[in-house]
C-alpha positions as CSV (number, residue, x, y, z in Angstrom):
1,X,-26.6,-40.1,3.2
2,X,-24.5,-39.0,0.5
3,X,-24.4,-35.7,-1.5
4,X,-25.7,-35.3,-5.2
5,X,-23.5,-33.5,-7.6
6,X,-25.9,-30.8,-7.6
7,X,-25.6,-30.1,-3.8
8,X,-21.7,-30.4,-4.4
9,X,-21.7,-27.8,-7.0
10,X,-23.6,-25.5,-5.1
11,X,-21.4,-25.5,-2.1
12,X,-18.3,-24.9,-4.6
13,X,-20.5,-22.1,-5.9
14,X,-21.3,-20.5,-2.2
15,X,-17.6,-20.6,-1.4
16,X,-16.3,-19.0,-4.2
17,X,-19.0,-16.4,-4.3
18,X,-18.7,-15.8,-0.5
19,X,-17.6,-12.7,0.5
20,X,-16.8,-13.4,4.3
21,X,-13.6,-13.1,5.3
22,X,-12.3,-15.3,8.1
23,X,-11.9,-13.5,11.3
24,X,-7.9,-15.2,11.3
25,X,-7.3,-13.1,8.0
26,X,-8.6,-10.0,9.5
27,X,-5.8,-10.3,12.3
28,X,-2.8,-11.5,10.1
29,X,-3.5,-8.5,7.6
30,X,-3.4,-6.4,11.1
31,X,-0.7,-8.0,12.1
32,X,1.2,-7.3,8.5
33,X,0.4,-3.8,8.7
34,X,0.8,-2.9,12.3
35,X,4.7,-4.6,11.7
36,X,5.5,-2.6,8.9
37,X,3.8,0.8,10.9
38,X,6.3,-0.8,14.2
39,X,9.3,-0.6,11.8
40,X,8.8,2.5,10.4
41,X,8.6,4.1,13.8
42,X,12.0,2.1,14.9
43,X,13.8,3.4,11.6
44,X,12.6,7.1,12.1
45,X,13.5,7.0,15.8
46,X,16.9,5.3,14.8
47,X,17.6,8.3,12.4
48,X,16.7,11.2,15.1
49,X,19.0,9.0,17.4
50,X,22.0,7.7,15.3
51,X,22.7,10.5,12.9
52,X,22.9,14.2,14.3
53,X,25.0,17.2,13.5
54,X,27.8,16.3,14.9
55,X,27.7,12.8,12.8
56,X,26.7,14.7,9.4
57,X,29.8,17.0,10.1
58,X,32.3,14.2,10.4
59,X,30.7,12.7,7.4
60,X,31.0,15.8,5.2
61,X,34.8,16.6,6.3
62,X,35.8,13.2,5.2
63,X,33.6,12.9,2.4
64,X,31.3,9.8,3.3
65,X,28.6,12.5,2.9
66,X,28.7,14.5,-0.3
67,X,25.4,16.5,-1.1
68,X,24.9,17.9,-4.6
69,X,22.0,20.1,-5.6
70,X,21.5,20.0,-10.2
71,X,25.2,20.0,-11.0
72,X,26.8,21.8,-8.4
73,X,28.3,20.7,-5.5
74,X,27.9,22.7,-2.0
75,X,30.5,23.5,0.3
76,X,30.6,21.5,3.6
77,X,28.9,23.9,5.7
78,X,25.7,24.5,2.8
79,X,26.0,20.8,2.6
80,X,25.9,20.6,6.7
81,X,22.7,22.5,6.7
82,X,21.1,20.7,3.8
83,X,21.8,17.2,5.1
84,X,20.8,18.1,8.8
85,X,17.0,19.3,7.3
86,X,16.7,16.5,5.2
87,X,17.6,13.9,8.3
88,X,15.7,15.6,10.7
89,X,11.9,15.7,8.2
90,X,13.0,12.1,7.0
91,X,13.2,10.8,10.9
92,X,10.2,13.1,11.7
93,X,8.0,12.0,8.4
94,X,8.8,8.1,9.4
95,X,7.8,8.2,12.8
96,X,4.3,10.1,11.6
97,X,3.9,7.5,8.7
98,X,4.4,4.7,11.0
99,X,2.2,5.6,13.5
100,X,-0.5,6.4,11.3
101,X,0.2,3.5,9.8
102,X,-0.5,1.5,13.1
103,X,-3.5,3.4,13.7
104,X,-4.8,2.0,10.2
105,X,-4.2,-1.8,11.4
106,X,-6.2,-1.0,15.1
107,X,-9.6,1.2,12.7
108,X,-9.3,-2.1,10.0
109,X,-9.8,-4.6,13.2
110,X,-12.1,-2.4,14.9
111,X,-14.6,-1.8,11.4
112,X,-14.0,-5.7,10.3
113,X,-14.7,-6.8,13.9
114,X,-18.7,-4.4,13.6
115,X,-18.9,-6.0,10.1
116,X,-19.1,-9.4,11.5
117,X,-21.7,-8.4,14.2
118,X,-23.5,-6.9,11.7
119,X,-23.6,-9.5,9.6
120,X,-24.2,-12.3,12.7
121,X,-27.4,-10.0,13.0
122,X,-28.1,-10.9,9.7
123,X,-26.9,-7.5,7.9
124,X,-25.9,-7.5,3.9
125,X,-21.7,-6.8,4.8
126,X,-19.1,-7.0,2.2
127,X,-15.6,-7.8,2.4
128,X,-14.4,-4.5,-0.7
129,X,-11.9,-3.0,2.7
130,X,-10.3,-6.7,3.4
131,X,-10.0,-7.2,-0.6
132,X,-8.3,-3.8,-0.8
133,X,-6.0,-4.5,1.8
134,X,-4.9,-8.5,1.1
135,X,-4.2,-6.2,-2.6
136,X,-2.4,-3.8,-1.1
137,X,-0.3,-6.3,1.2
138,X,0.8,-8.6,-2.1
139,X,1.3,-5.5,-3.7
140,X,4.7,-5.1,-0.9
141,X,4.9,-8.4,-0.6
142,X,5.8,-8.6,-4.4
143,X,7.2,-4.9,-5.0
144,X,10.6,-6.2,-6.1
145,X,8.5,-7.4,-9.3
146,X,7.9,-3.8,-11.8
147,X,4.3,-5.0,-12.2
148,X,3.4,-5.8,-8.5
149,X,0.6,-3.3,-8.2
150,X,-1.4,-5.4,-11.3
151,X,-0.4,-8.4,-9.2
152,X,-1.8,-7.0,-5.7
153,X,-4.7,-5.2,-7.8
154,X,-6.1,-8.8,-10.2
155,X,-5.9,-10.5,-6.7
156,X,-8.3,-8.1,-4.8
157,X,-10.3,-7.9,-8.3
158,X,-10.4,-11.4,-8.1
159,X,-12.1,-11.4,-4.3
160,X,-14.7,-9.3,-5.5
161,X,-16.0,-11.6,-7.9
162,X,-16.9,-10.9,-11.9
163,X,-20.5,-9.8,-11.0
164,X,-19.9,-7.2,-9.0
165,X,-18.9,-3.3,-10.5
166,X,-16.5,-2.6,-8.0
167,X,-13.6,-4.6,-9.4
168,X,-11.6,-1.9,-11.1
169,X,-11.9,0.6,-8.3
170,X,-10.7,-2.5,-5.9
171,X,-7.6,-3.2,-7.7
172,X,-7.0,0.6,-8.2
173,X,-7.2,0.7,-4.3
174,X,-4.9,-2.3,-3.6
175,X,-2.2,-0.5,-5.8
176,X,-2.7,3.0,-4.6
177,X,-2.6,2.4,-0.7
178,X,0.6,1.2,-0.7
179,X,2.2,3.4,-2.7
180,X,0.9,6.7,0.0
181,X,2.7,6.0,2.8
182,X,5.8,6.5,0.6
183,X,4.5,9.6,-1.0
184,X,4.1,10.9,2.4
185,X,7.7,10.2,3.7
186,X,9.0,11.3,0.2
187,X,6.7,14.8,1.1
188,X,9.0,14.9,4.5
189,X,12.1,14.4,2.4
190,X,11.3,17.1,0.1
191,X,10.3,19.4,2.6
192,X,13.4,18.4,4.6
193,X,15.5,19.3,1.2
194,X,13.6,22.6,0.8
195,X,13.6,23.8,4.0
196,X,17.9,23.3,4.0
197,X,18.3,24.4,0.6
198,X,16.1,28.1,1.4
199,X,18.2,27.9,4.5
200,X,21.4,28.6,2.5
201,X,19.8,30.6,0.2
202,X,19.0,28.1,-2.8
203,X,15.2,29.1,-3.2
204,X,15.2,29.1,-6.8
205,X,17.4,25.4,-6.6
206,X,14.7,24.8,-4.0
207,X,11.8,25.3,-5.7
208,X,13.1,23.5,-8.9
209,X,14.7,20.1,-7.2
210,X,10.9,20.3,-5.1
211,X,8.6,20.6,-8.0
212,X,10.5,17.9,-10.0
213,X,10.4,15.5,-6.7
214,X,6.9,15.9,-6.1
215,X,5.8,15.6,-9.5
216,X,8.0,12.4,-9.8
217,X,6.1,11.0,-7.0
218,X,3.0,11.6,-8.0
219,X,3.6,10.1,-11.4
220,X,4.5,6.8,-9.5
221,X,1.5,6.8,-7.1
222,X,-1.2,7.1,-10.5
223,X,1.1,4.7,-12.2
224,X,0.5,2.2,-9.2
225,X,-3.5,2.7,-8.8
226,X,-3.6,2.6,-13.0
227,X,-1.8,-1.1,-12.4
228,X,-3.8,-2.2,-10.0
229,X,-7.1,-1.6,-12.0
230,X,-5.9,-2.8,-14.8
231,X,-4.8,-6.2,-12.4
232,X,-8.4,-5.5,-10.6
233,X,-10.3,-5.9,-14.5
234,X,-8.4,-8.9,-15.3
235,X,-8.7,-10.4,-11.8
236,X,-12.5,-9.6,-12.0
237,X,-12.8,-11.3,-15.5
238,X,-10.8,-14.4,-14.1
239,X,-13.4,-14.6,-11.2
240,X,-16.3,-14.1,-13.8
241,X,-15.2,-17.4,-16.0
242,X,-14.9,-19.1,-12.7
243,X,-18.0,-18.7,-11.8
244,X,-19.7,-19.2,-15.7
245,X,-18.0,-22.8,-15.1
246,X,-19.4,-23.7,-11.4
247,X,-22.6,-23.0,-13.8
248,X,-22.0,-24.9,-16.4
249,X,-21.4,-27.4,-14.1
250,X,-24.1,-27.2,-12.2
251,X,-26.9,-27.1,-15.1
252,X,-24.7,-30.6,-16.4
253,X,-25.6,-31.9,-12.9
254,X,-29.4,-30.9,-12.7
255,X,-29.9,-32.1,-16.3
256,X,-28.3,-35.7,-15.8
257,X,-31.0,-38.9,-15.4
């Protein structure tokens, strides 16, 4: 027996309204994370290994490695002790990152994995976490675009449908999360560069090149969560016309003979 056009409607209607996330997705967005926590670890370690003193010395004394601080230029052994800090946080702050980063992945699988038994037990579960982090994940996939936080941001707003309240602060979230992970290794830089420049008795160069670096990246991170609501509104509105349509359609269908 057939379908009526009603019935038809209302399973396009449950589909796009529902909020489940297939168990698949869960473990691919894992999987995406987890790689990018993997490589992080790998290039920190590679620094720590490939790159010591002795490497930064020979660098310096042929000029591969020049190290400048405003507009003056250090000499090789100011520039020695500069580069080694730097090298050494930057190795040290990607390992960190990375291995937080994998600890994310393993929490997101554990928490989506209780939502599902919650829900199977017939629990009200959302998906606003999984929207957040398919967001985040176009958000890197696309980050050679200017606008890719918007991009990441109106596709997670766009998951949590036009009804729901929560669309701005989803797309904010899909552009901010990606954008910590480098504020954190950029902290490690800068702490690196401070560290080396007080060494040598820069504070005041220190405490200048520091403040302008950390203000720098903070101006990027609230750029990036400011895209990704403003993607996270438009996405929302987007999913809010799809759904007066399915509607539309549906109150054709119920009033045809």
């Amino acid at each position: 027996m057939g379908s009526t056009p009603t019935e038809g409607v209302d399973r396009e209607r449950h589909s796009a309204a529902d909020g489940t996330v297939p168990a698949v997705v869960d473990w691919l967005l894992a999987a995406v994370v987890a790689l990018v926590g993997l490589l992080s670890i790998a290039a920190g370690s590679a620094l720590a290994v490939l790159v010591d003193r002795a490497a930064l010395a020979a660098g310096i004394e042929d000029e591969t490695v020049t190290v400048t601080v405003g507009t003056t230029e250090l000499t090789d052994a100011e520039a020695l002790e500069v580069a080694d800090a730097v090298v050494s946080w930057t190795g040290t702050g990607l390992v960190v990152v990375g291995v937080g980063t994998v600890l994310v992945a393993v929490g997101y699988l554990v928490a989506r994995r209780r939502a599902r038994r919650r829900r199977e037990a017939g629990e009200s579960v959302d998906s606003y976490g999984a929207y957040v982090l398919v967001g985040a994940v176009v958000t890197v996939a696309l980050s050679f675009l200017p606008f890719s936080p918007a991009l990441g941001g109106a596709l997670a707003g766009y998951l949590e449908r036009g009804e729901s309240d929560r669309t701005v602060s989803v797309g904010a979230l899909a552009g901010l999360v990606p954008a910590l992970p480098a504020l954190a290794i950029l902290a490690f830089v800068l702490g690196g560069l401070v560290a080396g420049l007080v060494r040598i008795g820069q504070v005041g160069e220190a405490v200048v090149v520091g403040a302008m670096l950390l203000l720098s990246g903070l101006l990027v991170v609230t750029l990036a969560g400011a895209l990704g609501a403003v993607g996270g509104y438009v996405g929302g509105r987007f999913a809010q016309r799809r759904d007066r349509r399915i509607d539309a359609r549906r109150s054709a269908s119920d009033g045809d003979p």
